[in-house]
LOROKOL-557259 format. One record per residue (C-alpha): z, y, x; residue number from 1. Coordinates in steps of 0.5 Angstrom, whole numbers, plus 2048, in hexadecimal, padded with zeros to 3 digits. Layout:
BEGIN
<<Z,Y,X>,NUM>
...
# end
This chain:
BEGIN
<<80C,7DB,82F>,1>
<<80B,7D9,827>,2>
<<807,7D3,827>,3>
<<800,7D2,825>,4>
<<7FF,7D4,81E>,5>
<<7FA,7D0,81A>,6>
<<7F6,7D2,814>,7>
<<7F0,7CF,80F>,8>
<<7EC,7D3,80B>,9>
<<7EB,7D0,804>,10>
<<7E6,7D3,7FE>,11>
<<7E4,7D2,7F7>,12>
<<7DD,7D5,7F6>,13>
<<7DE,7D4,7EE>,14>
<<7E4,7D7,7EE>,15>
<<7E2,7DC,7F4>,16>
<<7E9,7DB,7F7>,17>
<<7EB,7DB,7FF>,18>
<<7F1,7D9,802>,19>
<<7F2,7D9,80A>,20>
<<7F9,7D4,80A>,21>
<<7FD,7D4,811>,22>
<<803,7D1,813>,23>
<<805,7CE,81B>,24>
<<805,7C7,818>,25>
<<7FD,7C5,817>,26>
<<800,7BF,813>,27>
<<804,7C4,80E>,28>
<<7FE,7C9,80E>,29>
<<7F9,7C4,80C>,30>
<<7FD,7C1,806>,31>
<<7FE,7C9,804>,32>
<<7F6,7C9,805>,33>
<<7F5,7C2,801>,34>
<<7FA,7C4,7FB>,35>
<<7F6,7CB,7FA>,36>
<<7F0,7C9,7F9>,37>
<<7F3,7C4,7F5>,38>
<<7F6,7C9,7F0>,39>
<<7EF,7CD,7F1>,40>
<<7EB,7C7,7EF>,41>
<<7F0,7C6,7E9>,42>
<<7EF,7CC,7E7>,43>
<<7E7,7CC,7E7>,44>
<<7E8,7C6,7E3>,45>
<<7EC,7C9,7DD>,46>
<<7E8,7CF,7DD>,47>
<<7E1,7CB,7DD>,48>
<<7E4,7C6,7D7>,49>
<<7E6,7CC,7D3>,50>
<<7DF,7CF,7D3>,51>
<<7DC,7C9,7D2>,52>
<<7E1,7C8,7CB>,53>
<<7DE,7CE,7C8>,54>
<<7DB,7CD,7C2>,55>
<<7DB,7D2,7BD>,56>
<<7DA,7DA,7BD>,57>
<<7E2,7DB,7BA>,58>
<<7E3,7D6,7C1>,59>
<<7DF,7DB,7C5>,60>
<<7E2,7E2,7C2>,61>
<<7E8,7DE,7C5>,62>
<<7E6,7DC,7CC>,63>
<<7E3,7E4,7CC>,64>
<<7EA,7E6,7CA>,65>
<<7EF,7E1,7CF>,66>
<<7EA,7E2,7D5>,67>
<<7EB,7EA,7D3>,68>
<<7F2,7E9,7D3>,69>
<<7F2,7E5,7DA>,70>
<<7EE,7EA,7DD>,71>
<<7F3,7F0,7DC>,72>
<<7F9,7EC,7DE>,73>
<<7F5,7EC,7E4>,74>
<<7F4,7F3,7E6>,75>
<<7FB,7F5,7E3>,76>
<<7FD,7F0,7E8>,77>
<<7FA,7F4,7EE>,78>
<<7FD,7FA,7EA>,79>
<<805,7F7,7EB>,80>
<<803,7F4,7F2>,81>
<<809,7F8,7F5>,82>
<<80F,7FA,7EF>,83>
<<80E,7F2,7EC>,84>
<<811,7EF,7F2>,85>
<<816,7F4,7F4>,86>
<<81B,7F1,7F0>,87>
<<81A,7E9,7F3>,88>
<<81E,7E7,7F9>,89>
<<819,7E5,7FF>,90>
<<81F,7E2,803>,91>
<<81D,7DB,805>,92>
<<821,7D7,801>,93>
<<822,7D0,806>,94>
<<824,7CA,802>,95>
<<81C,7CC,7FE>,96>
<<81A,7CA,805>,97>
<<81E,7C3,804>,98>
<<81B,7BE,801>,99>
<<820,7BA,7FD>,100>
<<81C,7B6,7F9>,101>
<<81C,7AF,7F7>,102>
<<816,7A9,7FA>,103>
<<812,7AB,7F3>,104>
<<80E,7A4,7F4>,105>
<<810,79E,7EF>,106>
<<813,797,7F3>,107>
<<80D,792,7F3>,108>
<<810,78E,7ED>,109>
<<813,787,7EF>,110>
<<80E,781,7F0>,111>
<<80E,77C,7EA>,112>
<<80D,775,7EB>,113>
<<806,772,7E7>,114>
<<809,76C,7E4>,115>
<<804,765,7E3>,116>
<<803,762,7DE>,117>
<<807,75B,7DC>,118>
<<805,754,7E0>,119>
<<802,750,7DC>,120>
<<806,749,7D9>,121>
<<804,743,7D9>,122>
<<80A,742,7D3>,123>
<<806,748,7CE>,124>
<<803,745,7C8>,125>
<<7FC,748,7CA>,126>
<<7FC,743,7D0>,127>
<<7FE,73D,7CB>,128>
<<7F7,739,7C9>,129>
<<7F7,73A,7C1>,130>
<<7F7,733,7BF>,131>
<<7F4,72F,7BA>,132>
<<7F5,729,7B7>,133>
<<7EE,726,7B9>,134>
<<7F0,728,7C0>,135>
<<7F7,725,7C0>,136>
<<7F4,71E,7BF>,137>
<<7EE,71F,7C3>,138>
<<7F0,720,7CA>,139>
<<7EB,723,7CD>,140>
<<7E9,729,7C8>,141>
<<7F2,72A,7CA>,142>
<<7F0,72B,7D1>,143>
<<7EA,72F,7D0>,144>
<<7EF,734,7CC>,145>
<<7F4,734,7D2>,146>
<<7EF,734,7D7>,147>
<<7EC,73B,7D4>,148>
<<7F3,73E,7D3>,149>
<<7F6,73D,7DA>,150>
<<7EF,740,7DC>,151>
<<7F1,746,7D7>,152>
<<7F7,747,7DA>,153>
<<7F5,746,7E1>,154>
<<7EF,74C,7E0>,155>
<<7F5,750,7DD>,156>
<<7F9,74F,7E2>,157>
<<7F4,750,7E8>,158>
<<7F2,757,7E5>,159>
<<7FA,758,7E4>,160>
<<7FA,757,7EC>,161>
<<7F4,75D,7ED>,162>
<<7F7,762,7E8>,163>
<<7FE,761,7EB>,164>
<<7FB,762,7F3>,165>
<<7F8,767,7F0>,166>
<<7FD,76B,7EC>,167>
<<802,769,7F2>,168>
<<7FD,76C,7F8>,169>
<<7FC,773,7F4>,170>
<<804,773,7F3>,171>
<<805,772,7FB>,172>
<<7FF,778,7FB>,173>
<<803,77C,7F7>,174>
<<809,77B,7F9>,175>
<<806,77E,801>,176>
<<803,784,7FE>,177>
<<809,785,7FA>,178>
<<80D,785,801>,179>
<<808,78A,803>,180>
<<808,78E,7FE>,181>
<<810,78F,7FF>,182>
<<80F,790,806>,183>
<<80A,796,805>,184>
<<80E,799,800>,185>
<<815,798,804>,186>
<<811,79B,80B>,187>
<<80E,7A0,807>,188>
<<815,7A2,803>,189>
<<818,7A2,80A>,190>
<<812,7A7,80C>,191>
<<813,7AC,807>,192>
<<81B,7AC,809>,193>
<<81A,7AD,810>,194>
<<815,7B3,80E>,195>
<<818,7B5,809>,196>
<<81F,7B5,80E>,197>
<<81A,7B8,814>,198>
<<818,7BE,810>,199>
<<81F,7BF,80D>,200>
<<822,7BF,815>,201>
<<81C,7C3,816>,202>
<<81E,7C8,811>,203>
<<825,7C8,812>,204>
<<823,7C9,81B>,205>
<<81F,7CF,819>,206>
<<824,7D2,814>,207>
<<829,7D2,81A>,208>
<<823,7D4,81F>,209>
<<822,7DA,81B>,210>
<<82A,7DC,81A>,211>
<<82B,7DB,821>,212>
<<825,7E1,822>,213>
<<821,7DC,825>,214>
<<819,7E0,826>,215>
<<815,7DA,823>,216>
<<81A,7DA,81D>,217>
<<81A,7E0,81B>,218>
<<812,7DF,81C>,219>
<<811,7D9,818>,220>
<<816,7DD,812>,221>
<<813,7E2,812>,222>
<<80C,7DF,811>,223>
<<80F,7DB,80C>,224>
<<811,7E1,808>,225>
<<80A,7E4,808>,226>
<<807,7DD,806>,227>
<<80B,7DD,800>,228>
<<80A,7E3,7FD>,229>
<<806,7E2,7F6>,230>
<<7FF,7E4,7F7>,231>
<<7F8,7E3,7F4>,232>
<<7F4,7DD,7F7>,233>
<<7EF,7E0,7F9>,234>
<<7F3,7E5,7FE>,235>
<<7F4,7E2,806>,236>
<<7FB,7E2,806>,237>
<<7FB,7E2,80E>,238>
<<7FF,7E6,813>,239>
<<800,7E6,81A>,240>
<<807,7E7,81C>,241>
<<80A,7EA,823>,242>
<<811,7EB,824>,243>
<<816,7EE,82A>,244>
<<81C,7ED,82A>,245>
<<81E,7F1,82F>,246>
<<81C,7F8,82A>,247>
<<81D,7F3,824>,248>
<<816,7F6,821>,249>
<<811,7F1,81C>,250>
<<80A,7F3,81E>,251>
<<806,7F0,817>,252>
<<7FE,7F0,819>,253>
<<7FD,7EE,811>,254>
<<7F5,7EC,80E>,255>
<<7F4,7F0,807>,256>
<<7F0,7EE,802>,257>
<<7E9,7F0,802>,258>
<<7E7,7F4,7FC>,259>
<<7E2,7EE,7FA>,260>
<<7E9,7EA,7F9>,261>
<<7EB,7F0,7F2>,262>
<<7EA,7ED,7EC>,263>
<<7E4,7F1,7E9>,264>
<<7E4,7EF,7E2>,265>
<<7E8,7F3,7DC>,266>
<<7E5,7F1,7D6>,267>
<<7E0,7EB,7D3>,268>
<<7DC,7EC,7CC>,269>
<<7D9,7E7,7C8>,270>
<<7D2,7E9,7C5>,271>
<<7D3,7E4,7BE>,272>
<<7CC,7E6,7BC>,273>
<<7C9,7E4,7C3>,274>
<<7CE,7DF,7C4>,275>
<<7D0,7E2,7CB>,276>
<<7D5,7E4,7D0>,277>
<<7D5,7EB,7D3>,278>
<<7D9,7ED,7D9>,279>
<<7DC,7F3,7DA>,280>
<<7DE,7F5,7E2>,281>
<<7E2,7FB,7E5>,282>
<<7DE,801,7E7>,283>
<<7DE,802,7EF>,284>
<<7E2,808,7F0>,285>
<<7E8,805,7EB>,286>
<<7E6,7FE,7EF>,287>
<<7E8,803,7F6>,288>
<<7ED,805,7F3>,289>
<<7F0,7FF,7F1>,290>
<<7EF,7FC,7F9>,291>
<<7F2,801,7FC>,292>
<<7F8,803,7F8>,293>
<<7F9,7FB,7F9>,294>
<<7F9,7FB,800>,295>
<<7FF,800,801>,296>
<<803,7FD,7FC>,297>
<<802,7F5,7FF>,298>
<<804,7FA,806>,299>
<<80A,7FD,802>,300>
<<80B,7F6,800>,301>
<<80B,7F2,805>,302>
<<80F,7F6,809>,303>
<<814,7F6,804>,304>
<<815,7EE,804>,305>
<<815,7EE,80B>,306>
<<81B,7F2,80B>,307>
<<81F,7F0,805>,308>
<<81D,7E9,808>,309>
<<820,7EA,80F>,310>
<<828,7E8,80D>,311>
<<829,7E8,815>,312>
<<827,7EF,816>,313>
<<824,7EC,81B>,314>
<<81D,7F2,819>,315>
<<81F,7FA,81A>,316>
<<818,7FC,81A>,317>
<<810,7F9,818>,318>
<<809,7FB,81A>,319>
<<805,7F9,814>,320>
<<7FE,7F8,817>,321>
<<7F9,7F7,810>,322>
<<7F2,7F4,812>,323>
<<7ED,7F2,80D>,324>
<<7E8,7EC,80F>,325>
<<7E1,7EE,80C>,326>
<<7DA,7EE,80C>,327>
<<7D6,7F4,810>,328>
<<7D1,7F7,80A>,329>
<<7CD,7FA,810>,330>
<<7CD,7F4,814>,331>
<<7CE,7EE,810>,332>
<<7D3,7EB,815>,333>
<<7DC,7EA,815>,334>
<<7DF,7EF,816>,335>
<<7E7,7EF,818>,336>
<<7EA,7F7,818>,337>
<<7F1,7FA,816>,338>
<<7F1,800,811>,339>
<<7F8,802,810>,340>
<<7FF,802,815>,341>
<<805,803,813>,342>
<<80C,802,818>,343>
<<813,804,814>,344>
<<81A,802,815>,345>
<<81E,7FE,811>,346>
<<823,804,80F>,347>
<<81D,809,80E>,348>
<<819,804,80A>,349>
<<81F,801,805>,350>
<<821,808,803>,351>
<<81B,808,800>,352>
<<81A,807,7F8>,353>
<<814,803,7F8>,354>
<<814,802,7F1>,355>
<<813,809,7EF>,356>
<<80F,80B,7F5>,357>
<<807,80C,7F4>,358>
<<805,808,7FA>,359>
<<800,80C,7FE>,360>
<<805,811,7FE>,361>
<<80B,80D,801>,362>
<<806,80A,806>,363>
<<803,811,808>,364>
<<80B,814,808>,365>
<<80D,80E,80C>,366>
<<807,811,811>,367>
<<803,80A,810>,368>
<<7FB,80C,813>,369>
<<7F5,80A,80F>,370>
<<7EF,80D,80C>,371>
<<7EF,811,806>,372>
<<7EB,80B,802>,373>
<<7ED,805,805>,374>
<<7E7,800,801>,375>
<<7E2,804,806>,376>
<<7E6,800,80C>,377>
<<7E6,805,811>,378>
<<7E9,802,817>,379>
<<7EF,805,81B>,380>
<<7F3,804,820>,381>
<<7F9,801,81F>,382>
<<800,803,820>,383>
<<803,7FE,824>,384>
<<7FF,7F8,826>,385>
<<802,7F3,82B>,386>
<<7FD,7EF,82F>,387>
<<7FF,7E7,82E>,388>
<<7F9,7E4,830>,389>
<<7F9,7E8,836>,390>
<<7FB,7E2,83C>,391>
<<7FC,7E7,841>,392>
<<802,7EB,83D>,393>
<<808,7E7,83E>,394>
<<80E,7EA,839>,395>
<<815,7E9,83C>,396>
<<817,7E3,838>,397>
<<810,7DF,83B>,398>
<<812,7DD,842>,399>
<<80A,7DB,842>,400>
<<805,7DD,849>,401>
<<7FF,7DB,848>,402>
<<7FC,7E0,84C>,403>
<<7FE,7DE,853>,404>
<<7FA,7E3,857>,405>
<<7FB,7EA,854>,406>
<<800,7F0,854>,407>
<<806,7EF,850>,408>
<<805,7F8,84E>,409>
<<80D,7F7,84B>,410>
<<810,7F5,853>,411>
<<80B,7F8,856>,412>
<<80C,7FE,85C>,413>
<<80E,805,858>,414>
<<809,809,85D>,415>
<<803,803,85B>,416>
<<805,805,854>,417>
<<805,80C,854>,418>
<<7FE,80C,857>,419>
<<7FA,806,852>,420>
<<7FD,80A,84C>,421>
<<7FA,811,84F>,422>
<<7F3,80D,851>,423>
<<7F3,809,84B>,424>
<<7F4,810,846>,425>
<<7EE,812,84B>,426>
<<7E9,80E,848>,427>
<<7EC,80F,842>,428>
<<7EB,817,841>,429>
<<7E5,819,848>,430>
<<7E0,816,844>,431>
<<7E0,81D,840>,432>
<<7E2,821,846>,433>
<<7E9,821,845>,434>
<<7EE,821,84B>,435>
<<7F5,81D,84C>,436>
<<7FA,81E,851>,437>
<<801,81C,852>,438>
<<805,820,852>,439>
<<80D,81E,856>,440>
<<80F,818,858>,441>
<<813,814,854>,442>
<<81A,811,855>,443>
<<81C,80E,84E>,444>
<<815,809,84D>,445>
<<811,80E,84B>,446>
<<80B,811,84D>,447>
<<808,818,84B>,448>
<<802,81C,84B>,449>
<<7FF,820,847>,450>
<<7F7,820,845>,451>
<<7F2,826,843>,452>
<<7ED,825,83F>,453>
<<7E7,82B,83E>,454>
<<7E6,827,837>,455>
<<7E6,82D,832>,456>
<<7E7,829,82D>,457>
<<7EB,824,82F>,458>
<<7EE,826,835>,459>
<<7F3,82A,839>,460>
<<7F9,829,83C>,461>
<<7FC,821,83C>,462>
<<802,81F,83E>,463>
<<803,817,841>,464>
<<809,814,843>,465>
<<809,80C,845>,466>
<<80F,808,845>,467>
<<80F,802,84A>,468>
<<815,7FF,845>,469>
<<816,7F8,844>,470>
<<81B,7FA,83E>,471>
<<81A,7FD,837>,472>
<<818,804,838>,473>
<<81D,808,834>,474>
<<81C,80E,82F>,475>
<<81F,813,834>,476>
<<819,811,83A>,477>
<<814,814,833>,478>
<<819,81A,832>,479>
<<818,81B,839>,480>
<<811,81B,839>,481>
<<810,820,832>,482>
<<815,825,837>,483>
<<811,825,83C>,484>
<<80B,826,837>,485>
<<80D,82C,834>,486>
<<810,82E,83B>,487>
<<809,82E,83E>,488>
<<806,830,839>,489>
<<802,82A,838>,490>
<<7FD,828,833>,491>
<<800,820,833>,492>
<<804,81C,836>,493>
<<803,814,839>,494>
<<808,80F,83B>,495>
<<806,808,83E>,496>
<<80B,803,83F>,497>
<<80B,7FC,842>,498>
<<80F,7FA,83C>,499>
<<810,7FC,835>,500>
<<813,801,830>,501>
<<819,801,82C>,502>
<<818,802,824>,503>
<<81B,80A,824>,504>
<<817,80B,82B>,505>
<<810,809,825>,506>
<<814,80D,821>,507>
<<815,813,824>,508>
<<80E,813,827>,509>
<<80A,812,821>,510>
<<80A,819,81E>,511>
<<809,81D,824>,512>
<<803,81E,82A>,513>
<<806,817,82D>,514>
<<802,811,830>,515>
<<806,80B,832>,516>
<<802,806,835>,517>
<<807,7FF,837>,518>
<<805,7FA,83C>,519>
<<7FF,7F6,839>,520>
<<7FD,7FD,837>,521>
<<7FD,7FE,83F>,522>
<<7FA,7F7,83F>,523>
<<7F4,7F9,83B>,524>
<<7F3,800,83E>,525>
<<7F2,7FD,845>,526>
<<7EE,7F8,843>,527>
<<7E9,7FD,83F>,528>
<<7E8,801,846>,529>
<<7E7,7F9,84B>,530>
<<7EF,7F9,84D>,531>
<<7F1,7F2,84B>,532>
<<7FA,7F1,84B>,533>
<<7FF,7EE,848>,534>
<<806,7F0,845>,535>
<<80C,7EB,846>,536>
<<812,7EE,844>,537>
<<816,7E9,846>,538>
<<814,7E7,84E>,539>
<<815,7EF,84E>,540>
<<81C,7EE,84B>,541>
<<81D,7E9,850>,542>
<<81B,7EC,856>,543>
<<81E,7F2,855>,544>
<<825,7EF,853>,545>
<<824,7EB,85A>,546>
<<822,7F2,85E>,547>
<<828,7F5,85B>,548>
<<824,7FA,856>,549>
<<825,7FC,850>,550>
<<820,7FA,84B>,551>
<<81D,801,849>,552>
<<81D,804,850>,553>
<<819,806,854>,554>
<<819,801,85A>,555>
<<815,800,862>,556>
<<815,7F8,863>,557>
# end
C-alpha cells in the first residue's frame, strides 16, 4: 500500500491565494508550506510598497497601465494552459532531486587573544621623584617625593593587576565560547552533510525503486510530476494517485480549481480628474467559458505529462477523475464532487496532436464524461474510482486481513457465489417490481442471470454475469458479455468480478450498453443492501493453488 500522504492547506487573504501542499514526508511538506507563504508574503510586500510609492498622477496612468498589463498576462495564461507546455520535458530529472551544495554558513572567525597593557616599572622616569636642589639638601623633603612616586607606582601597578584579571578572564571566556561556537558549527556542518547524503541516497533508493517498477515508486513519480507542473498559486495542485501493476492502469482523482480561483481582472483605468482607480472584471459567461475550457485542458494536460513522464512505460492507461472543492450556493456547506472523467491509452492518447486541437472536442472524442457547462459543477459518476480507504478490500499486493470473521467472496463456494449475487441484484432491481433469475449454472467462475424490469423508461431486459476471479478479468470475458447482449436481445449487459478489469476490457466497454462492476464496487454494493464481506485476492490465490484450482475457475472447497 502507498504510505500515508500528508497535506498543509496555506492562504493569503491579500493576494487571494490557496495552495494545498502534500508529500509523504510531514517534514518536507511543512518546509514546502513554509517557503509559500514565504514567497506570498514576499510578494504582498512588494506590492504594498509599490502603491504606497506612488506620488504623481503620470505614476499613477503608469500603475493603471502595468497592472493592465499584469492582468491580461494573466488571463492569457489560462488560454495557453495546454499548448504552452507541450514542448517542456515532464520526465523527472533525479540529479535536480539531489542536494549538491556547500555548507552556506561562514566558520566562526578564529578567537583573537585580548592583549594588556604593559606592567609598570619601577625604572620609568614617571616613577623617578623629580628633585630639586632645595630637596637634594634637605633630606626629609627627598623622602617625602620618593615616598609618593613608589605610591604612585604601587597604585599603578595594582590597577595594572586588575586590568590584567580582567583582560585574561574575559580572554579564557572567549576562548570557551570560541570553542563552543567551532563545535556548533563543525556539528551542524556534519548535520547538513549527513541530511544532505540521506536525501541524496533516498533520491538515488527511489530512482532505482521506480526503475525496477516498484508500485510506491511509480506512485511517489508520478505525484511529483503532477506537483511540478506550473500553475497559478491559487489552484490546489492535489491529486490522489492508485496504480495496479497487474493492468499497469494510473487511476488520478486530481482537485481542479474552483472558478473563484480565475483571474477575473482584464483592465484598471485611472480617473486622473477624480484621482482614482477603476477595475474592470470579466463578464460571467466569459468568465464560465474561461473555467471550462481550463479544465479540459489541465485534464488534456495532465494526462499528457504523465505519459510523456513514464520513461519506463510502466502507465498503458489513466482514468482521469477531476474534482472540484467548493462552496454549495444553496447550503453554504463544502462540498467534494467529480465533474468530468476521461480514461485513455497510452498509443490512442499520443497519437493526438495536442497542440492544434480544440480541447473540449478532444475531450469529448476521447469519450470523457462531463456536463455540458462544467462552471454549473454538476456532479457525475466517475469512470473508474478505486476505493483505497476501504480496509475490507485487500489488493493482491496487500497481504492485510484485518477482518478475521467474514467471508472472503474471492475463495468462497461458486454455488454460495451464485446465489449472493442473484440475492443481491434482487434487492438492487425489486424495489421497482423487477424479477431476477439465474439463468445456467456455471463452470468457468462465472455466474449468469437475467433481470426483467417492468420500468417503461428505463427498463427491460438486463444481462448480469458475475465472475469469482481472482486475476484480472481480460476484454474477452466483456466481449463475451456484449455477445450475449445482443444474442438475448437484451437492453444491458452487467459483469461483476471479485478482482479488476484489464485497460482494453475498460476500453472496450466504454462506448457500448456495458456495466463492469469490479470488486470493491461488489463491496460497496452489498454493504448498500446490509451484506458486510471482504475481497482478499491473495488468501483466495493461496487456497486455490493448495487445493489444486486454477485461480479463475469455479471451485467446490
Amino acid at each position: 500500500m502507498p504510505s500515508e500522504l500528508y497535506y498543509i492547506d496555506v492562504r493569503h487573504d491579500g493576494l487571494h491565494a490557496y495552495r494545498r501542499v502534500s508529500g509523504r514526508d510531514p517534514y518536507v511538506v511543512q518546509q514546502k508550506a513554509d517557503a509559500q507563504i514565504a514567497a506570498w508574503n514576499s510578494k504582498w510586500e512588494k506590492i504594498q510598497g509599490r502603491a504606497s510609492l506612488l506620488r504623481t498622477k503620470e505614476e499613477k496612468r503608469q500603475e493603471a497601465a502595468r497592472r493592465t498589463t499584469e492582468a491580461q498576462e494573466a488571463i492569457q495564461a489560462i488560454d495557453k494552459t495546454l499548448v504552452r507546455h507541450l514542448e517542456i520535458s515532464n520526465a523527472i530529472d533525479w540529479n535536480l532531486l539531489k542536494s549538491n551544495s556547500a555548507f552556506s554558513k561562514p566558520r566562526p572567525a578564529a578567537f583573537v587573544r585580548k592583549n594588556g597593557p604593559p606592567q609598570p616599572s619601577l625604572s620609568d622616569t614617571r616613577y623617578r621623584p623629580a628633585l630639586s636642589l632645595l630637596d637634594r639638601i634637605i633630606s626629609s623633603l627627598r623622602k617625602k617625593k620618593e615616598i609618593a612616586a613608589r605610591h604612585a607606582y604601587e597604585a599603578d601597578l595594582s590597577a595594572w593587576k586588575q586590568v590584567t584579571t580582567t583582560i585574561y578572564q574575559e580572554n579564557e571566556a572567549a576562548l570557551l565560547a570560541s570553542d563552543r561556537q567551532a563545535r556548533e558549527w563543525e556539528l551542524e556542518k556534519s548535520t547538513f552533510k549527513a541530511d544532505q547524503e540521506k536525501n541524496n541516497v533516498s533520491v538515488d533508493a527511489l530512482r532505482e525503486a521506480y526503475l525496477y517498477k516498484s508500485t510506491d515508486a511509480i506512485l511517489d513519480y508520478c505525484d511529483m510530476v503532477l506537483a511540478a507542473a506550473p500553475y497559478p498559486d491559487t489552484f490546489p495542485k492535489l491529486c490522489r494517485l492508485n496504480y495496479n501493476p497487474d493492468t499497469n492502469l494510473l487511476l488520478v482523482d486530481y482537485s481542479l480549481p474552483y472558478i473563484d480561483a480565475l483571474p477575473r481582472l482584464k483592465e484598471v483605468r485611472y480617473t486622473a480628474s477624480k484621482d482614482e482607480f477603476t477595475e474592470i472584471f470579466l463578464l460571467d459567461s466569459a468568465l464560465e467559458k474561461m473555467y471550462d475550457g481550463l479544465l479540459y485542458k489541465i485534464s488534456l494536460r495532465s494526462i499528457h505529462e504523465l505519459f510523456e513522464a513514464d520513461v519506463i512505460a510502466a502507465i498503458e492507461s489513466i482514468v482521469f477523475n477531476g474534482w472540484v472543492l467548493a462552496i454549495d450556493k444553496a447550503t453554504g456547506q463544502e462540498t467534494n464532487g467529480c465533474i468530468l472523467s476521461i480514461q485513455v491509452n497510452r498509443e490512442e492518447f499520443l497519437a493526438i496532436n495536442l497542440a492544434q486541437v480544440d480541447p473540449k472536442a478532444c475531450f469529448k472524442k476521447l469519450k470523457g464524461i462531463g456536463s455540458s457547462k462544467l462552471a454549473a459543477l454538476v456532479p457525475i459518476r466517475p469512470i473508474l474510482q478505486l476505493d483505497t480507504e476501504d480496509e475490507r478490500f485487500i489488493p493482491s499486493h496487500n497481504v492485510v486481513d484485518r477482518l478475521d470473521d467474514t467471508i472472503n467472496l474471492a475463495a468462497m463456494d461458486w454455488e454460495e457465489f451464485e446465489h449472493l449475487i442473484r440475492d443481491v441484484f434482487e434487492s438492487e432491481f425489486n424495489k421497482d417490481g423487477a424479477e431476477v433469475k439465474i439463468t445456467r449454472t456455471s463452470h468457468d467462475g462465472g455466474v449468469d442471470a437475467v433481470v426483467f424490469d417492468p420500468d417503461a423508461l428505463r427498463g427491460g431486459k438486463i444481462v448480469v454475469q458475475a465472475k469469482r476471479y481472482t486475476n484480472t478479468v481480460g476484454v474477452s470475458a466483456v466481449r463475451d458479455l456484449y455477445g450475449t447482449v445482443v444474442n438475448e436481445g437484451a437492453n444491458k449487459g452487467i459483469l461483476v468480478t471479485t478482482a479488476d478489469y484489464g485497460p482494453d476490457a475498460y476500453e472496450f466497454a466504454r462506448d457500448k450498453p456495458l456495466t463492469l462492476l469490479n470488486g470493491s464496487n461488489l463491496l460497496h454494493l452489498l454493504e448498500k443492501h446490509g451484506h458486510r464481506a471482504r475481497i482478499d485476492l491473495k488468501e483466495a490465490k493461496l487456497f486455490l493453488k493448495t487445493n489444486g484450482h486454477h485461480s479463475n475457475a469455479p471451485f467446490s472447497p
